[in-house]
NUSERO-678768 format. One record per atom (N, C-alpha, C): residue in three letters; residue number from 1; y, z, x. Coordinates in nm, 3 decimals. Example, Ala and Ser with C-alpha at 12.3 -4.5 7.8 and 13.67 -1.06 7.14 Angstrom:
// residues 2
   residu   num        c2        c3        c1
      ala     1    -0.569     0.780     1.319
      ala     1    -0.450     0.780     1.230
      ala     1    -0.330     0.780     1.320
      ser     2    -0.225     0.708     1.285
      ser     2    -0.106     0.714     1.367
      ser     2     0.003     0.787     1.290
// end
This chain:
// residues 174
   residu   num        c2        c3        c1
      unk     1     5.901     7.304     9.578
      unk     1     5.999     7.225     9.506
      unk     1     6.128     7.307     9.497
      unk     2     6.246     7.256     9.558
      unk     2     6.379     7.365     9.484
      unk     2     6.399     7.333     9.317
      unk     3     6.514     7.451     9.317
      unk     3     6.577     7.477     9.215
      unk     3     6.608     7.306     9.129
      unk     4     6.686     7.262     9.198
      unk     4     6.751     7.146     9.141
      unk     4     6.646     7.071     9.073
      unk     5     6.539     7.008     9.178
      unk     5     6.410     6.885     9.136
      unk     5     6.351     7.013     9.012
      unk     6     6.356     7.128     9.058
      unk     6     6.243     7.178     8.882
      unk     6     6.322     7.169     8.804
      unk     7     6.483     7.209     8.804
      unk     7     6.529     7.191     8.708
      unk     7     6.525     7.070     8.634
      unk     8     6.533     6.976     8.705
      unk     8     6.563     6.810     8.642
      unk     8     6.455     6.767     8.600
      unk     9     6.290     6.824     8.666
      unk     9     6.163     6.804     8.635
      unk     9     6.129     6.874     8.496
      unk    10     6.157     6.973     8.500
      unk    10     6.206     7.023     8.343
      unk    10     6.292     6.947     8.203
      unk    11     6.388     6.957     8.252
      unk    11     6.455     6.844     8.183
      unk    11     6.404     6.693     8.132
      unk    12     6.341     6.669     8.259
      unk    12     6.264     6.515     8.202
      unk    12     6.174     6.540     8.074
      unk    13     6.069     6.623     8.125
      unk    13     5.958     6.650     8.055
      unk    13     6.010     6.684     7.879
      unk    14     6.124     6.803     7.870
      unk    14     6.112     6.829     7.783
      unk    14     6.184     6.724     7.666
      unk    15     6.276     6.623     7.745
      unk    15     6.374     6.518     7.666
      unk    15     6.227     6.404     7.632
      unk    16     6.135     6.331     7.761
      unk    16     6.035     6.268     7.722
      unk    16     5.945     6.309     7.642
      unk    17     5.865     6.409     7.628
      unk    17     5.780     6.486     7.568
      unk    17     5.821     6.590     7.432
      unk    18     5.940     6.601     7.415
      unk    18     6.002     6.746     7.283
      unk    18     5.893     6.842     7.331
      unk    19     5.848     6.858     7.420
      unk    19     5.815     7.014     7.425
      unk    19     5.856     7.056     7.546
      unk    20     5.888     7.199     7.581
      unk    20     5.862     7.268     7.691
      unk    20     5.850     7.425     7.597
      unk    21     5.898     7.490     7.689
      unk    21     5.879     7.667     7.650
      unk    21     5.988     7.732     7.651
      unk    22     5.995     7.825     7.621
      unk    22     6.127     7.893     7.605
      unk    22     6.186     7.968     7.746
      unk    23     6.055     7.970     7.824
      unk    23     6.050     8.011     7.998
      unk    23     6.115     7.902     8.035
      unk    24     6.066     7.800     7.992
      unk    24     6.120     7.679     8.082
      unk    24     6.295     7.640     8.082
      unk    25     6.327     7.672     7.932
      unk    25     6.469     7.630     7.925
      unk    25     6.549     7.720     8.007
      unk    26     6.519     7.837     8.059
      unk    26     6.602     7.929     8.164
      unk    26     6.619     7.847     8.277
      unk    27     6.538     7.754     8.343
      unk    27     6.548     7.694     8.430
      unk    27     6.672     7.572     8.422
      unk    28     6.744     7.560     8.309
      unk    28     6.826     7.450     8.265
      unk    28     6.961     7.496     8.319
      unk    29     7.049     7.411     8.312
      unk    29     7.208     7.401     8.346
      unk    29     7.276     7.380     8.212
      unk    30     7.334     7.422     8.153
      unk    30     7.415     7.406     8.011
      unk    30     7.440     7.220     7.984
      unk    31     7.449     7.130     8.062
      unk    31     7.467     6.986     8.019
      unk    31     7.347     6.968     7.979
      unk    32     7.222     7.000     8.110
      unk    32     7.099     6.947     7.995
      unk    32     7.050     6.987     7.897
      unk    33     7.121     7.119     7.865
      unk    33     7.049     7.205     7.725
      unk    33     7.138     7.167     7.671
      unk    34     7.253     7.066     7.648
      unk    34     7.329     7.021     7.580
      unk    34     7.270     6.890     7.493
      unk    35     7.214     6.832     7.582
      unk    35     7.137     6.681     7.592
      unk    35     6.992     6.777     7.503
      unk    36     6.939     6.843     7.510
      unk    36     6.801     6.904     7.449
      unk    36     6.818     6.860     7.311
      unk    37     6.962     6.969     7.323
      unk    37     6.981     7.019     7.188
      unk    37     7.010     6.901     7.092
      unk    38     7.133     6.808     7.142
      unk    38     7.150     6.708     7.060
      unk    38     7.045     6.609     6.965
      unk    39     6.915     6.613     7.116
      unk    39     6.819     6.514     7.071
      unk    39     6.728     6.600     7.016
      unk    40     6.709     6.712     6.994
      unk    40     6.629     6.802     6.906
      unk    40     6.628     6.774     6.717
      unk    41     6.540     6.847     6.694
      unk    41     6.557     6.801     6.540
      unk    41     6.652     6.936     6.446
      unk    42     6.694     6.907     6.304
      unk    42     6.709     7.019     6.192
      unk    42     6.553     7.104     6.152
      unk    43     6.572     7.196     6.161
      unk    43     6.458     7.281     6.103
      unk    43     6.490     7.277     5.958
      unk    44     6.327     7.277     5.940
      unk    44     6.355     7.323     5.731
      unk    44     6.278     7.480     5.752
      unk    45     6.398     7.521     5.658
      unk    45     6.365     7.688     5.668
      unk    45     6.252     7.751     5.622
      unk    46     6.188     7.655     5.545
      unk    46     6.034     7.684     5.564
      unk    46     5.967     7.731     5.681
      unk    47     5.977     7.640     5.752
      unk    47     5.934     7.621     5.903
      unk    47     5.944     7.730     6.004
      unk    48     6.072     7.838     5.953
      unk    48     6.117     7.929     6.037
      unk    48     6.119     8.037     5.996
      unk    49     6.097     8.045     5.875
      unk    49     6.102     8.178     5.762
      unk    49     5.981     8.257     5.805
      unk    50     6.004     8.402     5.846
      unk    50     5.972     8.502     5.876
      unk    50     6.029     8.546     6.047
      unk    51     5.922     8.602     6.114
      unk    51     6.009     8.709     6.260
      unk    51     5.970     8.544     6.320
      unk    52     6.056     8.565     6.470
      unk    52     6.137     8.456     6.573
      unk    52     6.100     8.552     6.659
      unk    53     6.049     8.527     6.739
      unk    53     6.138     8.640     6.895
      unk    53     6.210     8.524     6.964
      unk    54     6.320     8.634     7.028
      unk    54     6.455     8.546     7.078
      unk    54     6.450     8.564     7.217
      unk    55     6.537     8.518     7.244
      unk    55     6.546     8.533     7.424
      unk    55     6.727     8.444     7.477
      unk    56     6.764     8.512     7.502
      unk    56     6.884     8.506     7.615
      unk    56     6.831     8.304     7.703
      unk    57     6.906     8.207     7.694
      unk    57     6.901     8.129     7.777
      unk    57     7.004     8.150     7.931
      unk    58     7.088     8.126     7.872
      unk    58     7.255     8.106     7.903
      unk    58     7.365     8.150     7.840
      unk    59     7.493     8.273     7.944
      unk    59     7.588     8.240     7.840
      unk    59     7.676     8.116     7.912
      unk    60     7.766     8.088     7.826
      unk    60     7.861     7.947     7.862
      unk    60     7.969     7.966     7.907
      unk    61     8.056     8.100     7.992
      unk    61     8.138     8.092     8.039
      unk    61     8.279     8.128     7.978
      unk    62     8.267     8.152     7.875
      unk    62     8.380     8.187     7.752
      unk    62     8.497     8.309     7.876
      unk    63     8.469     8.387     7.896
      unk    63     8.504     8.446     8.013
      unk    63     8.389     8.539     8.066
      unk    64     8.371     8.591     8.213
      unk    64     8.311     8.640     8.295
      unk    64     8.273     8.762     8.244
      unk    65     8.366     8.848     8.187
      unk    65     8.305     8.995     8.096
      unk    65     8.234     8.945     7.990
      unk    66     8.243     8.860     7.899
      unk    66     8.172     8.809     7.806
      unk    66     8.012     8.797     7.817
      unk    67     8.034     8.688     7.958
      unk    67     7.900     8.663     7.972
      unk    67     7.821     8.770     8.036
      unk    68     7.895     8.881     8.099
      unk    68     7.786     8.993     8.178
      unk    68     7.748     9.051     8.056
      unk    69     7.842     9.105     7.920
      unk    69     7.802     9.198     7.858
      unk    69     7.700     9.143     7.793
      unk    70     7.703     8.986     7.743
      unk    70     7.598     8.894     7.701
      unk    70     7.416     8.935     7.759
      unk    71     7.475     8.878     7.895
      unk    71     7.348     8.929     7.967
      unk    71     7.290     9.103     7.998
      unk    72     7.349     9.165     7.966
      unk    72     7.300     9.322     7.945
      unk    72     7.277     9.321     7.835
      unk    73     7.318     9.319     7.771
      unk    73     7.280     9.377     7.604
      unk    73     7.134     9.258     7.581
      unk    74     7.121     9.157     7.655
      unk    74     7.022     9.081     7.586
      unk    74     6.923     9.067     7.646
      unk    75     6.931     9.035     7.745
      unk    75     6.781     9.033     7.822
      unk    75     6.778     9.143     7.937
      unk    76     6.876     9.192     7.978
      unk    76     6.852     9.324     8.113
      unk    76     6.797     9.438     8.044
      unk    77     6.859     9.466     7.940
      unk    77     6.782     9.577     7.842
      unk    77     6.681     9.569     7.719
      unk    78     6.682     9.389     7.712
      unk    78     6.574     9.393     7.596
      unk    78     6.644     9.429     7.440
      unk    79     6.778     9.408     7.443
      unk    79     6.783     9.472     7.362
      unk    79     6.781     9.442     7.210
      unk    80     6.761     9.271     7.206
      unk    80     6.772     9.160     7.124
      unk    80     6.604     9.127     7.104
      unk    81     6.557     9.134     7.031
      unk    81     6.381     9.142     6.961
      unk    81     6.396     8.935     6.919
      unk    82     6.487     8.933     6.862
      unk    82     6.500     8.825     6.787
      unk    82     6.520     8.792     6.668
      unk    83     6.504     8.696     6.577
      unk    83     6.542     8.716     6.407
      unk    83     6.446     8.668     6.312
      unk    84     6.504     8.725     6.214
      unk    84     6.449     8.734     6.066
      unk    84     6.498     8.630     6.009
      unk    85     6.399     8.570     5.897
      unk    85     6.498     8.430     5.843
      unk    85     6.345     8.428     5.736
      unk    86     6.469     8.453     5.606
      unk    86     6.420     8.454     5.469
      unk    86     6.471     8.365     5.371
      unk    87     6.382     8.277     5.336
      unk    87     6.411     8.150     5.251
      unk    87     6.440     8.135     5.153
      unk    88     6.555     8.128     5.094
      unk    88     6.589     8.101     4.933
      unk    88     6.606     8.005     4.839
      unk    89     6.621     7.849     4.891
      unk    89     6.579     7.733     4.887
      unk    89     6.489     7.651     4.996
      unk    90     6.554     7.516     4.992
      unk    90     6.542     7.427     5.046
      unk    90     6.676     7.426     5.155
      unk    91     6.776     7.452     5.130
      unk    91     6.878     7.456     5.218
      unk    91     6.963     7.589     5.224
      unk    92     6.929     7.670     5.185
      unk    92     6.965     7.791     5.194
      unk    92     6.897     7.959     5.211
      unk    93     6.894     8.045     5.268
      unk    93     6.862     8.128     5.306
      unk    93     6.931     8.278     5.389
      unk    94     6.842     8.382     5.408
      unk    94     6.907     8.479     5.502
      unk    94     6.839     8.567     5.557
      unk    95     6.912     8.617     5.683
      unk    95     6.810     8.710     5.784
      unk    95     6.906     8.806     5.862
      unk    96     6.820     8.863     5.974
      unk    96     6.932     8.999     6.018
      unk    96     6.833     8.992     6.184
      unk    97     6.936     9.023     6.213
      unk    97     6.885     9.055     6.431
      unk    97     6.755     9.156     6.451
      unk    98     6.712     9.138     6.482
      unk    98     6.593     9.281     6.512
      unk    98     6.659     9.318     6.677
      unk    99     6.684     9.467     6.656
      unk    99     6.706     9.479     6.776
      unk    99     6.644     9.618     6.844
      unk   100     6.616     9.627     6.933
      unk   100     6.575     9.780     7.023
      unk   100     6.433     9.828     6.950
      unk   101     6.349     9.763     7.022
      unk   101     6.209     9.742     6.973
      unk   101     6.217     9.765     6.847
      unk   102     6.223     9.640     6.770
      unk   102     6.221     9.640     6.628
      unk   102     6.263     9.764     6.595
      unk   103     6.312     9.895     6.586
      unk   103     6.342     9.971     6.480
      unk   103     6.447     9.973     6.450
      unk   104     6.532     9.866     6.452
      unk   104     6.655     9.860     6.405
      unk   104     6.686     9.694     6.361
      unk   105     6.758     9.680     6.217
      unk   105     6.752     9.545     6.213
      unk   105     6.915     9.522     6.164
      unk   106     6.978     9.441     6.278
      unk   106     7.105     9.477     6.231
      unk   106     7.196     9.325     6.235
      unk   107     7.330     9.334     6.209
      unk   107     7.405     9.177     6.174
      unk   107     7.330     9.090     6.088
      unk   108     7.340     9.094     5.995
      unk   108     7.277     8.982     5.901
      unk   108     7.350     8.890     5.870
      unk   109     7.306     8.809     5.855
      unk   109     7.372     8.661     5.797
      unk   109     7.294     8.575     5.688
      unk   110     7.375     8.509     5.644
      unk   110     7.345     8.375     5.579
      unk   110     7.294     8.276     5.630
      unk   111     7.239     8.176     5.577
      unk   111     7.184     8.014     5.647
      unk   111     7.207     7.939     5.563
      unk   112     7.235     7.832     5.584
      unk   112     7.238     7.674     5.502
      unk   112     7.232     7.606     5.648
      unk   113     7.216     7.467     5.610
      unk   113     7.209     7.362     5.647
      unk   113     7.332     7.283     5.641
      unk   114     7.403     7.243     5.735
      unk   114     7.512     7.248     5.770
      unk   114     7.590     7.163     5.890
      unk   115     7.661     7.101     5.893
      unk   115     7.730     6.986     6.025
      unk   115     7.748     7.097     6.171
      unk   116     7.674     7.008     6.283
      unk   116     7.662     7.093     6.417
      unk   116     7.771     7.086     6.453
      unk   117     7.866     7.179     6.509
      unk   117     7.984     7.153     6.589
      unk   117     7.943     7.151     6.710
      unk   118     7.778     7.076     6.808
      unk   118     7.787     7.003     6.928
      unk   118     7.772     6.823     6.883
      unk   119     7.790     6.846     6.785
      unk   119     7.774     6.643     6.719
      unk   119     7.753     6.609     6.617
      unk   120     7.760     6.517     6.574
      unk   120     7.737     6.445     6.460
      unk   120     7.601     6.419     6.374
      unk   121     7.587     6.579     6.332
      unk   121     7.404     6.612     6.331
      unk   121     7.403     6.757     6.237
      unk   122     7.314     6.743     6.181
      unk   122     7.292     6.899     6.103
      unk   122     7.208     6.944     6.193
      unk   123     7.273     7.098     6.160
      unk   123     7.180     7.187     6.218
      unk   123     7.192     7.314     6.151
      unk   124     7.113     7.394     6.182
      unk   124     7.051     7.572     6.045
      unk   124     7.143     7.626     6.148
      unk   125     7.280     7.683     6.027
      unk   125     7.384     7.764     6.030
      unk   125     7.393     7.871     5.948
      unk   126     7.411     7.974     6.095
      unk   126     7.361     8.083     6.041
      unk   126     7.499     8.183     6.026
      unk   127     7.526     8.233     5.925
      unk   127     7.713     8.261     5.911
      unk   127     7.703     8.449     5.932
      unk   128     7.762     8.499     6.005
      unk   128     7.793     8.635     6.036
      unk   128     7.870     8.712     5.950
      unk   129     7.932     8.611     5.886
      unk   129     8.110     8.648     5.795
      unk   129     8.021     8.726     5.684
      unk   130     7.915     8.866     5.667
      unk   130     7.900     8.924     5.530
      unk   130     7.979     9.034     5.551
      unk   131     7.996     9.118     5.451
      unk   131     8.064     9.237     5.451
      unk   131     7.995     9.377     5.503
      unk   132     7.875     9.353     5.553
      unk   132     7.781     9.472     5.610
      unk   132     7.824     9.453     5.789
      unk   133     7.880     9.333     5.825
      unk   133     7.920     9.334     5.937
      unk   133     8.027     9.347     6.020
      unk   134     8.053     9.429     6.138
      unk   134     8.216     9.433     6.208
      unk   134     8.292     9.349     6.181
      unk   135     8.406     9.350     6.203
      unk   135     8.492     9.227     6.219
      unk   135     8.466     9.137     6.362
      unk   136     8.403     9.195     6.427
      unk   136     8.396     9.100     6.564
      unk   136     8.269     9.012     6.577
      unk   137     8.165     9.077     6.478
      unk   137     8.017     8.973     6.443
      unk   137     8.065     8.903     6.366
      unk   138     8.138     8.909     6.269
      unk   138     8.199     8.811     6.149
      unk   138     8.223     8.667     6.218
      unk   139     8.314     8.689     6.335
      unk   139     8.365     8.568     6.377
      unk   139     8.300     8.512     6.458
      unk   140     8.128     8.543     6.469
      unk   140     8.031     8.476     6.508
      unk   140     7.985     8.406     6.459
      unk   141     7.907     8.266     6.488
      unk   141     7.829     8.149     6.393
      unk   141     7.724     8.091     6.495
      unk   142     7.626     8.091     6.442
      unk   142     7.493     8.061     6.573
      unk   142     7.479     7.965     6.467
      unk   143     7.423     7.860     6.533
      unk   143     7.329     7.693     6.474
      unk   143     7.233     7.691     6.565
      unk   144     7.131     7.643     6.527
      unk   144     6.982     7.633     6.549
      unk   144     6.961     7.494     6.504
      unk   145     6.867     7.451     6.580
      unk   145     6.781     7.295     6.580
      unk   145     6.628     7.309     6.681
      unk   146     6.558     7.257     6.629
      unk   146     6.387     7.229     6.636
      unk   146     6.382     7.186     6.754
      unk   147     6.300     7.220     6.905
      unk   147     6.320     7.158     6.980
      unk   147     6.135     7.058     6.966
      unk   148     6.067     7.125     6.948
      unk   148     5.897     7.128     6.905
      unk   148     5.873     7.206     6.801
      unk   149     5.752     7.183     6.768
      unk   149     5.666     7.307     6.674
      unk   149     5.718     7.434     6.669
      unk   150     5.778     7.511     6.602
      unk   150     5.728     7.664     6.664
      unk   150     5.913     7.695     6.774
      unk   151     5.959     7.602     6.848
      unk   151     6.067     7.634     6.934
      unk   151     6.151     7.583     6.893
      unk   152     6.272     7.645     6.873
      unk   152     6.432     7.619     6.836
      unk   152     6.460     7.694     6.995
      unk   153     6.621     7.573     6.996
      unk   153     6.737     7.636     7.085
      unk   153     6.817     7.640     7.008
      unk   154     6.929     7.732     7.035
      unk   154     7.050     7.779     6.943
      unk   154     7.142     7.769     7.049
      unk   155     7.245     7.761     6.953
      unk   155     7.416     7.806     7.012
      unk   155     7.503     7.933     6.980
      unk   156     7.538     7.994     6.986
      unk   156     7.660     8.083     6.970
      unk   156     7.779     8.059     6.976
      unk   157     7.859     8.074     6.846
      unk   157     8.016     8.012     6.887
      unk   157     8.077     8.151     6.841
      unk   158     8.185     8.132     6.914
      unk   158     8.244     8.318     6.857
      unk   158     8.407     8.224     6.831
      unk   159     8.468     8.248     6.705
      unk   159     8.613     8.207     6.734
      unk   159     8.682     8.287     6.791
      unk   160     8.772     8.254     6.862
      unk   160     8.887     8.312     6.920
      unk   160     9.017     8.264     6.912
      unk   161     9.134     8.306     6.869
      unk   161     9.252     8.242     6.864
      unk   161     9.212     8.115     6.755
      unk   162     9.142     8.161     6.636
      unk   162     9.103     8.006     6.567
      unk   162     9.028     7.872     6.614
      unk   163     8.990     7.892     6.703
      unk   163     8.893     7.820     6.748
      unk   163     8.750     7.834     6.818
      unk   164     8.682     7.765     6.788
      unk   164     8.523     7.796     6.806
      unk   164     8.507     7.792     6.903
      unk   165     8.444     7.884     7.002
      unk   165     8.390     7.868     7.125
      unk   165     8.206     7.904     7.159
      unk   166     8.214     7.762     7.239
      unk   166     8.028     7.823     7.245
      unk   166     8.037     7.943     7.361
      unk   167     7.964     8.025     7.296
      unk   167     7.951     8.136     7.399
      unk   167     7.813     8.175     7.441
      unk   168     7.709     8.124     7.411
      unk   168     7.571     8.076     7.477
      unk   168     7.477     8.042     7.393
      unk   169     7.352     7.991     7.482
      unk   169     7.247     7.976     7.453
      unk   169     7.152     8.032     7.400
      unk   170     7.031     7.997     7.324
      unk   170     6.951     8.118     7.296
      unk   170     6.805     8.042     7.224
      unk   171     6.722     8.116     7.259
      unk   171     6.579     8.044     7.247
      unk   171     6.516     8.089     7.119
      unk   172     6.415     8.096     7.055
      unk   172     6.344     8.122     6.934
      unk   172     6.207     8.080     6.916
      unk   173     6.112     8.159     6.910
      unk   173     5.964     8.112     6.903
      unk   173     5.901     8.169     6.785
      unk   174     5.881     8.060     6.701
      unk   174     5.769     8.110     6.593
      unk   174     5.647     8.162     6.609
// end
């Protein structure tokens, strides 16, 4: 089978069915993990509260250094474990990156529940802006949505010049 038919064979399955794997979404093109995501659900932070391991999908092109350093730091070296997510309500919560075989747990953020900037949809927004973090994680904001049981896909938006840019993809397994 090529590239294209698995990709789209992928795609079917996981839009008909809400499941695939977090292997599987690597096989995607950013429109259909666009289409995933939309038709995916809000997580309740119940659901997600404690360790995630993460994984690198896609970055989105923001510029070409972006996305290499994206892809080194995250999946060529491993260097992203995945996240923490500790529940303090019903719509609110917070967690921090595990990174470099767990012994380091670093960028923490906030969560609420919150309007997706890919549509007209909530999704678990996770805010960078604390004061334990650089100024350049600050102006990071990842949203998360349920794709199945157990699997979220995420986004990354980094502002630049005041405006949000998605700057990739990213997987999550309970």
């Amino acid at each position: 089978m090529d590239t294209t038919q698995e990709r789209s064979d992928v795609a079917k399955s996981a839009r008909s069915t809400r499941t695939c794997t977090a292997d599987g979404l690597l096989k995607l093109e950013s429109d259909e993990l666009l289409k995933l995501y939309r038709g995916a659900s809000t997580p309740r932070l119940r659901d997600i509260s404690g360790d995630t391991i993460g994984k690198l999908v896609m970055g989105c092109g923001i510029t070409p250094l972006i996305d290499r350093w994206l892809s080194g730091l995250l999946r060529e070296t491993n260097g992203w474990n995945g996240k923490t997510f500790r529940q303090q309500d019903d719509r609110r919560g917070d967690g921090y990156n595990r990174m470099f075989e767990e012994t380091r747990h670093m960028f923490p953020f906030n969560t609420h529940i919150g309007r997706s900037r890919a549509g007209d949809f909530d999704a678990l927004q996770l805010d960078y802006d604390v004061p334990e973090n650089p100024l350049h994680i600050r102006a990071v904001k990842d949203e998360i949505r349920e794709l199945s049981p157990g699997l979220y896909l995420g986004q990354a938006y980094v502002r630049i010049l005041g405006r949000s840019r998605l700057a990739c993809y990213f997987s999550l397994v309970k």
